[in-house]
Phi, psi and omega in degrees: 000141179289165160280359183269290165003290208272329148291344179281306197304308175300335167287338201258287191297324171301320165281348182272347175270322150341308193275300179302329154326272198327312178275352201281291186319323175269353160299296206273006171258330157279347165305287193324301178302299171297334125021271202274306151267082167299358160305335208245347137267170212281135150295139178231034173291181181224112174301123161308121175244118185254008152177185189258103206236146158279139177312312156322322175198094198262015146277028162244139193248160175217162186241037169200147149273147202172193177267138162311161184250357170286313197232028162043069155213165199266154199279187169225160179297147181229112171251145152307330213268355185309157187263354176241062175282008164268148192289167205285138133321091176346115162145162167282138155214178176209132206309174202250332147315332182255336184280348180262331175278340188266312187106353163311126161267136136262175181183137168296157187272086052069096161274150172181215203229133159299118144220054149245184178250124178265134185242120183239148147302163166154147173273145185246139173217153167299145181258121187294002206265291164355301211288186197202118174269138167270145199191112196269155182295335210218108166338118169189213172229143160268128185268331177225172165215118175310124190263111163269170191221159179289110191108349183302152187247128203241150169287149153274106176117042172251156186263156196249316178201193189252140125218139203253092162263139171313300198291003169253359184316286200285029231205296175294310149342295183298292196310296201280321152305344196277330200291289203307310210280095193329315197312000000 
């Protein structure tokens, strides 16, 4: 070993006894202080879990975590100390923070009679449940189209149009000599 050396070495342990002073101290100032304030240490309680809910559908509860079995997403914790611990209810509401921030009222519903005149927007629209699609099997032309209208209320087995498919040509043939022939 060199004589050059030999102050490097010493200087590199004098900063590492150094470093460790310095954390041995600042360990022990925070003992002293949670001591001394126990408001001022980190709590380390354990929140009451009182089930497990998936967020999709959260009135079915589990007492283990884990994955849902509706939607393979992991459940979540229900705490006591939550401010909505009853399970959820049929109806709209909304957090009492997002109804203050939007600026949204509610009011109970009232029946009773206007008496101004009231003007509202609104669509008249076919209700889509109604329609029924006709849809042919086979590729061909339409030679006629019955004239309809969007909404028309149509009989069941009423024609709707003509179509001339090629590929039943020999099949209506056959069908129409058959028709014909008394024997």
């Amino acid at each position: 070993m060199t004589d050059i050396s030999r102050p490097k070495i010493l200087l590199t342990l004098a900063c590492v006894a150094l470093l460790l002073l310095c954390g041995a101290f600042f360990k022990g100032g925070m003992w002293w202080a949670a001591r001394q304030n126990p408001a001022a240490a980190p709590l380390k309680t354990q929140r009451a879990i009182l089930y497990w809910y998936d967020p999709m559908k959260p009135e079915a509860h589990f007492d283990q975590p884990g994955k849902s079995p509706f939607m393979d997403m992991e459940l979540q914790a229900r705490y006591a100390d939550e401010e909505d611990n009853a399970p959820p209810t049929p109806g709209f509401g909304l957090p009492p923070a997002l109804t203050q921030n939007l600026g949204v009222k509610f009011a109970h519903v009232e029946k009773g009679v206007l008496t101004r005149p009231l003007e509202v927007s609104g669509s008249v629209i076919f209700d889509e449940h109604a329609i029924a699609v006709a849809q042919a099997r086979a590729g061909g032309i339409v030679e006629r189209a019955y004239p309809l209208a969007v909404g028309d209320v149509v009989q069941v087995g009423a024609a709707l149009a003509e179509v001339r498919v090629p590929e039943w040509f020999a099949a209506q043939g056959e069908y129409l000599v058959l028709r014909s022939d008394p024997a």
